[in-house]
Backbone as XML, in Angstrom:
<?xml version="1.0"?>
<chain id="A" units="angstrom">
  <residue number="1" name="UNK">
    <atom name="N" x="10.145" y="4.548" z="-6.883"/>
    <atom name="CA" x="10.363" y="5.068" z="-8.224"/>
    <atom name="C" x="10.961" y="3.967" z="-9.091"/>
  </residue>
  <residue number="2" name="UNK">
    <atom name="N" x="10.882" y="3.992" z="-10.347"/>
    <atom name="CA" x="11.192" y="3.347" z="-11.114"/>
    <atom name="C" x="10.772" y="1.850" z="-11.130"/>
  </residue>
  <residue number="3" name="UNK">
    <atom name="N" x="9.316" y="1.957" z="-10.707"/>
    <atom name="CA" x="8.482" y="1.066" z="-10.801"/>
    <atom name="C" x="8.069" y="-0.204" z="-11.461"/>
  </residue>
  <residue number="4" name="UNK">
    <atom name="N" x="8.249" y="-1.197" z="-11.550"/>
    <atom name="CA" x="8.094" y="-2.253" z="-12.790"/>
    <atom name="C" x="6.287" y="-2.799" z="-12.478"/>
  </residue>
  <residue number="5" name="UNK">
    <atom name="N" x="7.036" y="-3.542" z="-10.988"/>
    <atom name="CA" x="5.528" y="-3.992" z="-10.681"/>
    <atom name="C" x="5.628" y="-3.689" z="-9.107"/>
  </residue>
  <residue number="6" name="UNK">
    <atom name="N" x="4.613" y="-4.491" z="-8.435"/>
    <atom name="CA" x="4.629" y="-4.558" z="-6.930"/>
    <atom name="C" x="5.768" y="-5.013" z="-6.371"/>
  </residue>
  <residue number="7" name="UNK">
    <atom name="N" x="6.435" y="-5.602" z="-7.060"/>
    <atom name="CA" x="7.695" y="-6.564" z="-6.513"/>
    <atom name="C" x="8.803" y="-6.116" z="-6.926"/>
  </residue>
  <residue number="8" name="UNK">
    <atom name="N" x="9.048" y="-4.373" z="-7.668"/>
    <atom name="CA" x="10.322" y="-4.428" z="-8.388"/>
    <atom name="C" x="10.595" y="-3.350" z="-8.872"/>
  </residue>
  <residue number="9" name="UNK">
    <atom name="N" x="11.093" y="-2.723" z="-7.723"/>
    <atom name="CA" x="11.177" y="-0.485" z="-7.881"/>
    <atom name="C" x="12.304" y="-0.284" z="-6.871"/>
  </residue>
  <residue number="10" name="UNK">
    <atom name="N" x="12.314" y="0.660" z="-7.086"/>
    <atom name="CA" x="13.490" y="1.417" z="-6.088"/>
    <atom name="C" x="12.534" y="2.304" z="-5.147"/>
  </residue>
  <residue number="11" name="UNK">
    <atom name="N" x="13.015" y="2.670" z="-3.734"/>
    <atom name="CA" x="12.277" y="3.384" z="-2.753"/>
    <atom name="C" x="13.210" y="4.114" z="-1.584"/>
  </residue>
  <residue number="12" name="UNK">
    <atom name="N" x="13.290" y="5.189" z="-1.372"/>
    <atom name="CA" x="14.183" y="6.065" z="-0.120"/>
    <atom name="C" x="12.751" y="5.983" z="0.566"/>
  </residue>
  <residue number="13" name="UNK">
    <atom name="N" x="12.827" y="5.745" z="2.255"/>
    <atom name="CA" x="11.452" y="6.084" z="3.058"/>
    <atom name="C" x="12.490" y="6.688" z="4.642"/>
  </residue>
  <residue number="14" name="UNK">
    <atom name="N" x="11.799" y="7.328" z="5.034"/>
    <atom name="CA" x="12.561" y="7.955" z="6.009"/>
    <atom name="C" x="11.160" y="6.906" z="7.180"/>
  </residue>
  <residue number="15" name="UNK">
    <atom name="N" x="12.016" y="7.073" z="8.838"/>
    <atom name="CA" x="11.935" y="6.563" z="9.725"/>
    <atom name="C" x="11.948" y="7.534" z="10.536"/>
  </residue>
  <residue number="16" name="UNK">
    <atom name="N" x="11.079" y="8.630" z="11.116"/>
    <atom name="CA" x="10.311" y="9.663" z="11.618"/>
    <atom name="C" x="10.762" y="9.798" z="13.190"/>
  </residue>
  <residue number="17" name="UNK">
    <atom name="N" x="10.518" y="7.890" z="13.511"/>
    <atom name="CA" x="10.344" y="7.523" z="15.239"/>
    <atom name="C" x="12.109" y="7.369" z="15.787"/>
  </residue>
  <residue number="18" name="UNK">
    <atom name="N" x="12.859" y="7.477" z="14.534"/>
    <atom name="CA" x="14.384" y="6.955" z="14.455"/>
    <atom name="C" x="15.220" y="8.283" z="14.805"/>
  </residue>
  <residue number="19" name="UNK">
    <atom name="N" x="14.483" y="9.856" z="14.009"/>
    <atom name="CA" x="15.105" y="10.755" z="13.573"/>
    <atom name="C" x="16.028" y="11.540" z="14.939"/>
  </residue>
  <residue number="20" name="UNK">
    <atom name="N" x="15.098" y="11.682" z="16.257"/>
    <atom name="CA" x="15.927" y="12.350" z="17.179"/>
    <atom name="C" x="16.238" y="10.756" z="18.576"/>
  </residue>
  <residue number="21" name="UNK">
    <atom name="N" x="16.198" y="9.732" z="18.066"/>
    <atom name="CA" x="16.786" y="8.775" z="19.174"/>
    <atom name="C" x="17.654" y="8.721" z="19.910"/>
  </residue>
  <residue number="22" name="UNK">
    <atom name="N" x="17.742" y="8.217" z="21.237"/>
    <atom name="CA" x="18.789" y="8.350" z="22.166"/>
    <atom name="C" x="19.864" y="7.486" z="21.532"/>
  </residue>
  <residue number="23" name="UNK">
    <atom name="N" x="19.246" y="6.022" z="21.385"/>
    <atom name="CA" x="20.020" y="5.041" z="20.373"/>
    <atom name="C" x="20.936" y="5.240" z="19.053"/>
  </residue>
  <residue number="24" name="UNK">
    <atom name="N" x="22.005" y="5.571" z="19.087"/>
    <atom name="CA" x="22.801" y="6.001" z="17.794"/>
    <atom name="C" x="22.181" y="5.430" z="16.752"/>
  </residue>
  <residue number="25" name="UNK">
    <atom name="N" x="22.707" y="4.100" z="16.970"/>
    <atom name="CA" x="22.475" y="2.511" z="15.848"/>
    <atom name="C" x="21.084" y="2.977" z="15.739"/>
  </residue>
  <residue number="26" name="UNK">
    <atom name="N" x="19.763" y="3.326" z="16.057"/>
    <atom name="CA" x="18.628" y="3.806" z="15.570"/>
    <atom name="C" x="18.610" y="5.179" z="15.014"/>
  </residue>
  <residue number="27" name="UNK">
    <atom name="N" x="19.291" y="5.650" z="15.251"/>
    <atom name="CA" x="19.457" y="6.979" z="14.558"/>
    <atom name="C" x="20.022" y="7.306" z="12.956"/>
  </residue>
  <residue number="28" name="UNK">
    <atom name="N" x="20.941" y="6.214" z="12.974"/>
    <atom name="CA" x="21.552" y="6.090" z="11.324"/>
    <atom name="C" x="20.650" y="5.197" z="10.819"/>
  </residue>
  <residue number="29" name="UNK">
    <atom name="N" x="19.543" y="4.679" z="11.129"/>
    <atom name="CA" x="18.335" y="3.863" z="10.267"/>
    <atom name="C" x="17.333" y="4.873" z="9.875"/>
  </residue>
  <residue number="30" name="UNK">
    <atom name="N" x="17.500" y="6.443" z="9.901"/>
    <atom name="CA" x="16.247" y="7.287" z="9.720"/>
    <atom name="C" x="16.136" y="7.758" z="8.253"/>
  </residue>
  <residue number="31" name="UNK">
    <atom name="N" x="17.081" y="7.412" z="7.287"/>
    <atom name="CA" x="16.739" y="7.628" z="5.761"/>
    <atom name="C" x="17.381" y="6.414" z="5.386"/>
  </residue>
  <residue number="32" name="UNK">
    <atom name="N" x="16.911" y="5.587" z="4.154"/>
    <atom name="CA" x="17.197" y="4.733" z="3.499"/>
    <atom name="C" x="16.926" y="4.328" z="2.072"/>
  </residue>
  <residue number="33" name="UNK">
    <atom name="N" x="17.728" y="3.938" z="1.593"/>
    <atom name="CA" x="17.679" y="3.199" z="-0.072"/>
    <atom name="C" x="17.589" y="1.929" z="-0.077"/>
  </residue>
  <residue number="34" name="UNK">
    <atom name="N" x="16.674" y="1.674" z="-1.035"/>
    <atom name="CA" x="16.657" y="0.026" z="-1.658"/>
    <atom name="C" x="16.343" y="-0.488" z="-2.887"/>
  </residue>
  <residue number="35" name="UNK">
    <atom name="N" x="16.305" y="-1.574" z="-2.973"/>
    <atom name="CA" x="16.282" y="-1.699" z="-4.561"/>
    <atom name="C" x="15.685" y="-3.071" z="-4.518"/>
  </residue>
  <residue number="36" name="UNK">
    <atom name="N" x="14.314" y="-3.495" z="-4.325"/>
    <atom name="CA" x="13.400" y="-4.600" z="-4.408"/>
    <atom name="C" x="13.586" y="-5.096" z="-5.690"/>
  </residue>
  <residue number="37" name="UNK">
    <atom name="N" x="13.475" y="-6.594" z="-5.996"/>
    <atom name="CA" x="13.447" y="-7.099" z="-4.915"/>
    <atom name="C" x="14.825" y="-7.714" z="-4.737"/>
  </residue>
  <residue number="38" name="UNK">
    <atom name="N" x="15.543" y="-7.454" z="-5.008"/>
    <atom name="CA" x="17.331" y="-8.238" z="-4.594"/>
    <atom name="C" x="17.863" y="-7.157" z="-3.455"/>
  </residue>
  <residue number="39" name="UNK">
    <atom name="N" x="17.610" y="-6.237" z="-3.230"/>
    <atom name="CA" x="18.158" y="-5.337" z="-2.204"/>
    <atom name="C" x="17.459" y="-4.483" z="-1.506"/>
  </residue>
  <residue number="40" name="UNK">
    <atom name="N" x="16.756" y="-5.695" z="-0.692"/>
    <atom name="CA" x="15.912" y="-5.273" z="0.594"/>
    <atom name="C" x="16.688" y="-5.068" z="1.664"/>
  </residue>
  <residue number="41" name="UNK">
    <atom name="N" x="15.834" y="-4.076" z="3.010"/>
    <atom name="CA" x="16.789" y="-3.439" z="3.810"/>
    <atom name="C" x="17.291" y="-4.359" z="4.951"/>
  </residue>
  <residue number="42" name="UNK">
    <atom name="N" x="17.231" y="-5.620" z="4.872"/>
    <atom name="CA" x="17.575" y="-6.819" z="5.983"/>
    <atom name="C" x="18.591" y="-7.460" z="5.270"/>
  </residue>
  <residue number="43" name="UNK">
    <atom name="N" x="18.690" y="-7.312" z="3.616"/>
    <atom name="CA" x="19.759" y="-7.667" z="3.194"/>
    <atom name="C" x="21.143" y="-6.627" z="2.775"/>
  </residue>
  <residue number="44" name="UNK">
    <atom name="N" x="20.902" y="-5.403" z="2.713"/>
    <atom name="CA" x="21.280" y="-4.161" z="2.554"/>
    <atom name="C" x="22.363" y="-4.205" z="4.494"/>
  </residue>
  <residue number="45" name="UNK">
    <atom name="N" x="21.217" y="-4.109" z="5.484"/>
    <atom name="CA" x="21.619" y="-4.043" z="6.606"/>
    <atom name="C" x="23.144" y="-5.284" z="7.097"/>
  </residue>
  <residue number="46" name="UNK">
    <atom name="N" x="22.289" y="-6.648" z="6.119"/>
    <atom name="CA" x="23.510" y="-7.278" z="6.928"/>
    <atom name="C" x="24.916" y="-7.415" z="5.933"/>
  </residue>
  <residue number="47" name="UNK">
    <atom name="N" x="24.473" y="-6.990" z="4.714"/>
    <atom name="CA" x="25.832" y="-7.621" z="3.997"/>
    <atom name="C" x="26.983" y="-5.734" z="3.654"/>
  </residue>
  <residue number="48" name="UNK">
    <atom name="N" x="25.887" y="-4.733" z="3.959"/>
    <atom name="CA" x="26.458" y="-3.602" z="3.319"/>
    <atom name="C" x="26.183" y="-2.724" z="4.725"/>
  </residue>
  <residue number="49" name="UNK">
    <atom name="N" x="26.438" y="-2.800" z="6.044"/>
    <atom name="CA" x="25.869" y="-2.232" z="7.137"/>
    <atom name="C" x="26.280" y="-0.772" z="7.378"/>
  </residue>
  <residue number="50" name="UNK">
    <atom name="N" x="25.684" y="0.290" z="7.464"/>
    <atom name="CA" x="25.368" y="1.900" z="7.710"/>
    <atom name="C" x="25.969" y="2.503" z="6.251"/>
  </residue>
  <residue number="51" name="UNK">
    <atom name="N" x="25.784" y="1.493" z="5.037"/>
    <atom name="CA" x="26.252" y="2.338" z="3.582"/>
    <atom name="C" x="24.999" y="2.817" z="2.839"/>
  </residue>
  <residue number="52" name="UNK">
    <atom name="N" x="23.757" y="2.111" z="2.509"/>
    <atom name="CA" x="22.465" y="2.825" z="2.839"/>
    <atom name="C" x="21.549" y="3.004" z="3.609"/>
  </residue>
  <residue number="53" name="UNK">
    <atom name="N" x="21.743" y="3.567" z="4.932"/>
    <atom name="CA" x="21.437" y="4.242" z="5.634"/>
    <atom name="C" x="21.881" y="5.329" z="6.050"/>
  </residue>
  <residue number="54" name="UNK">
    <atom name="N" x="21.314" y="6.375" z="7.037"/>
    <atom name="CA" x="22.139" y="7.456" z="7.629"/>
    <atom name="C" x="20.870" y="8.209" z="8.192"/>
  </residue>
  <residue number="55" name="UNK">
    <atom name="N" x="21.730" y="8.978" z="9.480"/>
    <atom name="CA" x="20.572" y="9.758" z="10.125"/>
    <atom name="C" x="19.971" y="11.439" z="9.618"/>
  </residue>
  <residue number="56" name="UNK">
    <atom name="N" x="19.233" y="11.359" z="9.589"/>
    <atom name="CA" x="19.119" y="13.258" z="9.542"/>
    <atom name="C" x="19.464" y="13.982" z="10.628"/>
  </residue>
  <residue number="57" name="UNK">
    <atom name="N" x="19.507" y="15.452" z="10.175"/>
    <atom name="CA" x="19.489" y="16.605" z="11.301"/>
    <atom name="C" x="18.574" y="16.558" z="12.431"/>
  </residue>
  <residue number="58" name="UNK">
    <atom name="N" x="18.913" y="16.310" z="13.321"/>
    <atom name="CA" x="18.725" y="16.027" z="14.646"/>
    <atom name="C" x="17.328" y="17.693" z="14.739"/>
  </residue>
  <residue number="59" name="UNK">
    <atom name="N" x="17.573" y="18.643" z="14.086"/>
    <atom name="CA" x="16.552" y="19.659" z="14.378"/>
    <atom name="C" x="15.216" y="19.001" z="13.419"/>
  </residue>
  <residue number="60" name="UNK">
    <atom name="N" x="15.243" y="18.470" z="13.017"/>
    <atom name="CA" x="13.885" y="18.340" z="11.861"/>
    <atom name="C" x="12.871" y="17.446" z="12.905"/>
  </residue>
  <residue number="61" name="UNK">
    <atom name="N" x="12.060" y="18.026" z="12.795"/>
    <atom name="CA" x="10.604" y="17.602" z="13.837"/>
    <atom name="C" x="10.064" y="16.395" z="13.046"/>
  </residue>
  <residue number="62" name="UNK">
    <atom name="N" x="10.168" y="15.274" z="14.198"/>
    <atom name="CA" x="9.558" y="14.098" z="13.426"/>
    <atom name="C" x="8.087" y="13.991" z="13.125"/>
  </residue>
  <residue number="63" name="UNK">
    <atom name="N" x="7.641" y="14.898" z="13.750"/>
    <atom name="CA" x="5.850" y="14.925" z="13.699"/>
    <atom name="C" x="5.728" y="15.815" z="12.396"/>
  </residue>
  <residue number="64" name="UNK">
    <atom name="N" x="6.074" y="16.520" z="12.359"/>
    <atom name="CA" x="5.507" y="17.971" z="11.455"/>
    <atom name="C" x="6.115" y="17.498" z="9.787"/>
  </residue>
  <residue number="65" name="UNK">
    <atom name="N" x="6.054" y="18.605" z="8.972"/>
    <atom name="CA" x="6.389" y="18.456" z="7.653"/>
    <atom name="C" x="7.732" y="18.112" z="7.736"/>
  </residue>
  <residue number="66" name="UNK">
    <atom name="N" x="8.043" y="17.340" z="6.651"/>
    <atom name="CA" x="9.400" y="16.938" z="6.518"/>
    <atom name="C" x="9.548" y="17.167" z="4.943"/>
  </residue>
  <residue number="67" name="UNK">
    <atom name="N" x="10.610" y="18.003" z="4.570"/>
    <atom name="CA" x="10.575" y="18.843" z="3.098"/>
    <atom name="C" x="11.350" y="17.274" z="2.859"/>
  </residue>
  <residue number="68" name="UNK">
    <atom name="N" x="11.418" y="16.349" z="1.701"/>
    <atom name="CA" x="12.263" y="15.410" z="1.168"/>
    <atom name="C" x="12.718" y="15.866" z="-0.215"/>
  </residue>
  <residue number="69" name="UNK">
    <atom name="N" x="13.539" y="15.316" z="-0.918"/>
    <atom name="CA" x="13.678" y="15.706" z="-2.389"/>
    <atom name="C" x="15.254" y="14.534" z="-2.648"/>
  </residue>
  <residue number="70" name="UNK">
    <atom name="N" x="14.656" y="14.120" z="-3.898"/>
    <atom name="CA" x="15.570" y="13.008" z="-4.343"/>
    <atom name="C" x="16.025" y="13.448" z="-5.879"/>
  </residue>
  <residue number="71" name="UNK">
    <atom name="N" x="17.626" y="13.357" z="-6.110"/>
    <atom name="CA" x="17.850" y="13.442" z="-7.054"/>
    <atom name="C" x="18.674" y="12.356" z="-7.766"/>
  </residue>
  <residue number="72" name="UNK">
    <atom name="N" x="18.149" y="11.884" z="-8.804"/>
    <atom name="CA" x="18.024" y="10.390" z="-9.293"/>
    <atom name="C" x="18.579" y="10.509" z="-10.166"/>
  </residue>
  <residue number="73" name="UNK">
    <atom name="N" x="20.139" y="9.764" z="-10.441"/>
    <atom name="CA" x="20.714" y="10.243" z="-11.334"/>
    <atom name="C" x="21.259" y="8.526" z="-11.908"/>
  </residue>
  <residue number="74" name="UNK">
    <atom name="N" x="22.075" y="8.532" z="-12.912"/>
    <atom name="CA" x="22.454" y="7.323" z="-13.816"/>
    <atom name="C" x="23.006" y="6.407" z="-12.744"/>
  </residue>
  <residue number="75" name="UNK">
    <atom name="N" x="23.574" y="6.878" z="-11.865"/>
    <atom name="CA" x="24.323" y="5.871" z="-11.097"/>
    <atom name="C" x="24.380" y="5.949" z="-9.109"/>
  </residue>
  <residue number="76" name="UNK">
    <atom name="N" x="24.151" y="7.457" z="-9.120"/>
    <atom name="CA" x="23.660" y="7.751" z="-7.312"/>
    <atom name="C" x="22.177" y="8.369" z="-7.005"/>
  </residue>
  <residue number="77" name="UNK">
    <atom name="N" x="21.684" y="8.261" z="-6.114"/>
    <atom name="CA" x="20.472" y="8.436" z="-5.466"/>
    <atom name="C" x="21.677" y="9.578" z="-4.200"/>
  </residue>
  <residue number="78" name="UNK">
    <atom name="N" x="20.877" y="10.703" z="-4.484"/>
    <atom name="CA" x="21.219" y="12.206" z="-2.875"/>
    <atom name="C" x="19.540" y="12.259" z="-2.354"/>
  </residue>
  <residue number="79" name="UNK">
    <atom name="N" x="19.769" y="12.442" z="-1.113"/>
    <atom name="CA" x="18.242" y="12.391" z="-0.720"/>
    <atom name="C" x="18.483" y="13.741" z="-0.184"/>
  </residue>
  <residue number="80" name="UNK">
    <atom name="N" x="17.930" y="14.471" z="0.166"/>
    <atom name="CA" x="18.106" y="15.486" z="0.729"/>
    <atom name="C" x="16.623" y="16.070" z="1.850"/>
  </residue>
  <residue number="81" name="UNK">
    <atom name="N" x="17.102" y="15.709" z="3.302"/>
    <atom name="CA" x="15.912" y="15.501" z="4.003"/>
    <atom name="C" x="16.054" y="17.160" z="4.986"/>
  </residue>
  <residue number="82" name="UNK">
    <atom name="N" x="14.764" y="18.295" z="5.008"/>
    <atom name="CA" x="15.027" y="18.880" z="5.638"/>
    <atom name="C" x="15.371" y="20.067" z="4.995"/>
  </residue>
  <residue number="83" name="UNK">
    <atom name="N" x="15.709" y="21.341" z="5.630"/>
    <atom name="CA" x="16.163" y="22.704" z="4.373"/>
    <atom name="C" x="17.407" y="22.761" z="4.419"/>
  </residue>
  <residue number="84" name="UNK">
    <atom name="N" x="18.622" y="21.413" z="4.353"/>
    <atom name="CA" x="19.683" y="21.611" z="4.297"/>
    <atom name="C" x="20.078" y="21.524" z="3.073"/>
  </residue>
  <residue number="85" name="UNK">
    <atom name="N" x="21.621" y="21.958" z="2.705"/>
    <atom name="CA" x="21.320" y="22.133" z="1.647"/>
    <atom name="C" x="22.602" y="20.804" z="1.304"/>
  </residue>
  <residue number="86" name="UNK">
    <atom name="N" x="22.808" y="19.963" z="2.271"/>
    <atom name="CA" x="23.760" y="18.654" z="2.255"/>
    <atom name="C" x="23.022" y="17.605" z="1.867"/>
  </residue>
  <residue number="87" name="UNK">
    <atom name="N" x="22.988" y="16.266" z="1.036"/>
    <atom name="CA" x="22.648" y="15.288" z="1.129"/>
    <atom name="C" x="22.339" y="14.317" z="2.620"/>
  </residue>
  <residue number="88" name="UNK">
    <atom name="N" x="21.419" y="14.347" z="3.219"/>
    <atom name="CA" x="21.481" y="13.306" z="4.171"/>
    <atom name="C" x="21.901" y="11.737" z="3.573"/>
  </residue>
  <residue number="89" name="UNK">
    <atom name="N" x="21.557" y="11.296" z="2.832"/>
    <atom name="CA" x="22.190" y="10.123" z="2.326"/>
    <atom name="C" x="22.546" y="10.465" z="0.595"/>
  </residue>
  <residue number="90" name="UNK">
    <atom name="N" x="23.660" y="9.658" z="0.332"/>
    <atom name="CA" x="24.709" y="10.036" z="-0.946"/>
    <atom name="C" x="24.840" y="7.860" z="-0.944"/>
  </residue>
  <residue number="91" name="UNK">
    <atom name="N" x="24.559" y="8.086" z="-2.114"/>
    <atom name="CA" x="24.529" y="6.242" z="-1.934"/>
    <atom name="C" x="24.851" y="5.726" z="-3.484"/>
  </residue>
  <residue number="92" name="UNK">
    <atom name="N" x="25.589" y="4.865" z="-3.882"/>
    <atom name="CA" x="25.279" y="4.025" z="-5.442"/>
    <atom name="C" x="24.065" y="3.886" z="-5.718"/>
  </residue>
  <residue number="93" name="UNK">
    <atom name="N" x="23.774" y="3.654" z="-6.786"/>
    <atom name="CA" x="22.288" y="2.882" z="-7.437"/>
    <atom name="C" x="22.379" y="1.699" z="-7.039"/>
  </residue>
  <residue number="94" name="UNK">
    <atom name="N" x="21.511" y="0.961" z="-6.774"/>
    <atom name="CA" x="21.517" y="-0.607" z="-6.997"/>
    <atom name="C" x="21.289" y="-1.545" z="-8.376"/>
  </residue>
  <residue number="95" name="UNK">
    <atom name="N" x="19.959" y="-0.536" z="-8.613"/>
    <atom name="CA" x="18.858" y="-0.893" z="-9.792"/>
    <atom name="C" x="19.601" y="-0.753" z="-11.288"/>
  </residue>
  <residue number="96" name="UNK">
    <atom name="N" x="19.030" y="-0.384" z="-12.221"/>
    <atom name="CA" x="19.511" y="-0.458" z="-13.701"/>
    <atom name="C" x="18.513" y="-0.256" z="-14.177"/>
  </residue>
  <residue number="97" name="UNK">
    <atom name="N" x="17.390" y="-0.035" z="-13.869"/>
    <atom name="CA" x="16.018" y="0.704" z="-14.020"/>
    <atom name="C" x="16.153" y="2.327" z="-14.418"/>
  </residue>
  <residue number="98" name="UNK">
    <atom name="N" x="15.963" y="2.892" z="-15.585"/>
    <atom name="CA" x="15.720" y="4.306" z="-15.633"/>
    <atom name="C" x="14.147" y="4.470" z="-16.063"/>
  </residue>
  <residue number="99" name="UNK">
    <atom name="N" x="12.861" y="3.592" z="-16.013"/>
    <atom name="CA" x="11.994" y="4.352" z="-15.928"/>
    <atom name="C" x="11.325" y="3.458" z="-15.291"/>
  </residue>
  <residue number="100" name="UNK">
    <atom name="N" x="9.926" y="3.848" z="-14.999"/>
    <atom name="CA" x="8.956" y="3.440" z="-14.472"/>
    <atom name="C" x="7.807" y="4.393" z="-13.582"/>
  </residue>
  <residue number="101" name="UNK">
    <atom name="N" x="6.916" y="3.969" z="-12.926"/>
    <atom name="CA" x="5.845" y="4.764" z="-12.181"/>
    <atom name="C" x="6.695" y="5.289" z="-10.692"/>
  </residue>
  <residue number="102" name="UNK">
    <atom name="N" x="6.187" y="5.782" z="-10.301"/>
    <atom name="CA" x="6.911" y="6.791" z="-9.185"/>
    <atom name="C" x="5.212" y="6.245" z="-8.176"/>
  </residue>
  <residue number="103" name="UNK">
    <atom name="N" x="5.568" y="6.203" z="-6.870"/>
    <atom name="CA" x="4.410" y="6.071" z="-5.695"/>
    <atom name="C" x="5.053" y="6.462" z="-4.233"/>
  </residue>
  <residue number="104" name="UNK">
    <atom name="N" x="3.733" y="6.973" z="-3.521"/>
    <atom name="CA" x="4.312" y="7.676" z="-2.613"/>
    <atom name="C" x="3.058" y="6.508" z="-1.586"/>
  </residue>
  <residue number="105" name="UNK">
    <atom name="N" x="4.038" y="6.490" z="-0.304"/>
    <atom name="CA" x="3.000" y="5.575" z="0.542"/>
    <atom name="C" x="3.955" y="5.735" z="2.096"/>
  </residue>
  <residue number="106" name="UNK">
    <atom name="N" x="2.906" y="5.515" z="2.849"/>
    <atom name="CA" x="3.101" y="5.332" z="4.225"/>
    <atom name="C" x="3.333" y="3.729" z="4.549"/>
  </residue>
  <residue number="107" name="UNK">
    <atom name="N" x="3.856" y="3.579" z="5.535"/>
    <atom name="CA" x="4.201" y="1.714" z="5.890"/>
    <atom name="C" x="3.629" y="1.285" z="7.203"/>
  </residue>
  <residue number="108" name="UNK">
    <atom name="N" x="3.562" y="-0.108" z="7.559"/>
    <atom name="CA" x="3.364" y="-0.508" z="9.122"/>
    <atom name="C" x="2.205" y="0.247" z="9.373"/>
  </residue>
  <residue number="109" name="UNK">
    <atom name="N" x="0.756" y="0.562" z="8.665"/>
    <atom name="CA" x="-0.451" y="1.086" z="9.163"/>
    <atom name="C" x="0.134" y="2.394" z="10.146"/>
  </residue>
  <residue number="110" name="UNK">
    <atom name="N" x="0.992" y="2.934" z="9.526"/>
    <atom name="CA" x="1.080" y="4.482" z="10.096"/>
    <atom name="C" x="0.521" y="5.636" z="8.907"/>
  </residue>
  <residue number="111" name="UNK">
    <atom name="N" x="0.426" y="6.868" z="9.578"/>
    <atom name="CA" x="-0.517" y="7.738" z="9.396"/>
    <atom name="C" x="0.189" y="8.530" z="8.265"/>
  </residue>
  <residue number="112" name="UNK">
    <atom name="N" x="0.116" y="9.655" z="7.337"/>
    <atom name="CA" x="1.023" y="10.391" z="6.344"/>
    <atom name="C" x="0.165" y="11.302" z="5.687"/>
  </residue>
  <residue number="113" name="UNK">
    <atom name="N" x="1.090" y="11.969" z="5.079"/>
    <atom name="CA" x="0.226" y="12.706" z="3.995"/>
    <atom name="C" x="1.258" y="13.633" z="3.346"/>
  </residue>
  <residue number="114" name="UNK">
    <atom name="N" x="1.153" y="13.498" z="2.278"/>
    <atom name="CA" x="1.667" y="14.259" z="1.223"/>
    <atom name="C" x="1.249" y="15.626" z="0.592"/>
  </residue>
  <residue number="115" name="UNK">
    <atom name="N" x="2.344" y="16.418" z="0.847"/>
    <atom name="CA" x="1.916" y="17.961" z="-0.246"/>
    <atom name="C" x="3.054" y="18.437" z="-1.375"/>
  </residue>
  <residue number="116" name="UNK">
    <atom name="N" x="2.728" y="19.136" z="-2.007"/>
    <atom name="CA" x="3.171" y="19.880" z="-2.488"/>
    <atom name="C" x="4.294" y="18.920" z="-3.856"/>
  </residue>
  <residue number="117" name="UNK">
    <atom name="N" x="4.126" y="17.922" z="-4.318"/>
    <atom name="CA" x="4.988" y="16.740" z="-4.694"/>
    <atom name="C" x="5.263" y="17.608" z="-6.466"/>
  </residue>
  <residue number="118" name="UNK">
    <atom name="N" x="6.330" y="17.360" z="-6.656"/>
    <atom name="CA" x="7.059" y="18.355" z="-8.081"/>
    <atom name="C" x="8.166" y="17.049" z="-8.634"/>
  </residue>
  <residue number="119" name="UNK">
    <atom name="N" x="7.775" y="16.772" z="-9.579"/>
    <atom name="CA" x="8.209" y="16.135" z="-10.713"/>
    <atom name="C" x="8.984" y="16.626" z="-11.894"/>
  </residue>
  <residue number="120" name="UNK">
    <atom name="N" x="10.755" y="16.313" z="-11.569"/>
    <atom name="CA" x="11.533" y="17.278" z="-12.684"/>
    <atom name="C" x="12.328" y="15.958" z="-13.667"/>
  </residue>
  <residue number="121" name="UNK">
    <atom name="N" x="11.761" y="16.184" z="-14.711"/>
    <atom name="CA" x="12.580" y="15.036" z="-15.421"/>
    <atom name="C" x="14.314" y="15.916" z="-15.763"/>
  </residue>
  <residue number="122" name="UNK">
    <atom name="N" x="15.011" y="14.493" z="-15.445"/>
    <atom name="CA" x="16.157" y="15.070" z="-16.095"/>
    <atom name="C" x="16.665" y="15.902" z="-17.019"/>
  </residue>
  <residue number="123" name="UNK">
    <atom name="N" x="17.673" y="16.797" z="-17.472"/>
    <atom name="CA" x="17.761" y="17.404" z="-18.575"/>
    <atom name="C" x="19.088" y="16.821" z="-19.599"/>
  </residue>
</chain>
């Protein structure tokens, strides 16, 4: 979201294979924020480590639908993964971006698909 070009948006992507891991430290990598291109998640990881990241509810099926919903506000990003009604990740902004194109995509030649996608501009 908040799209400029290929090189320069903001993006939360959840990590599916992360969500029920035996591995803790893989488990708090299963939702994330970033802010391309100055705050990618290798630079996020080493200078700001488990502050954008965090794991989801251990019940949410990594195969099946995963309800997401982001609320994008002047200064925090709440992701809210799942029918809880808690933020899985609560994070600062990075960006200074309030508009741009919004895109939805799968990564690493894995598989996806999108439904039901609802667009609420601020009030």
């Amino acid at each position: 979201f908040h799209r400029a070009d290929d090189t320069t948006y903001e993006a939360v992507y959840l990590r599916p294979f992360n969500f029920r891991s035996e591995d803790p430290v893989r488990r708090q990598h299963a939702v994330q924020y970033i802010a391309d291109p100055d705050y990618d998640w290798p630079r996020l990881r080493k200078e700001f480590p488990e502050e954008f990241e965090n794991p989801v509810d251990q019940s949410i099926e990594p195969t099946g639908w995963v309800a997401v919903r982001l609320v994008v506000k002047a200064d925090t990003i709440q992701v809210f993964v799942g029918p809880g009604a808690s933020p899985a990740l609560e994070v600062r902004r990075l960006a200074k971006n309030d508009r741009g194109m919004i895109g939805l995509w799968t990564g690493n030649n894995s598989e996806g698909d999108f439904a039901n996608l609802r667009y609420t501009p601020a009030r």
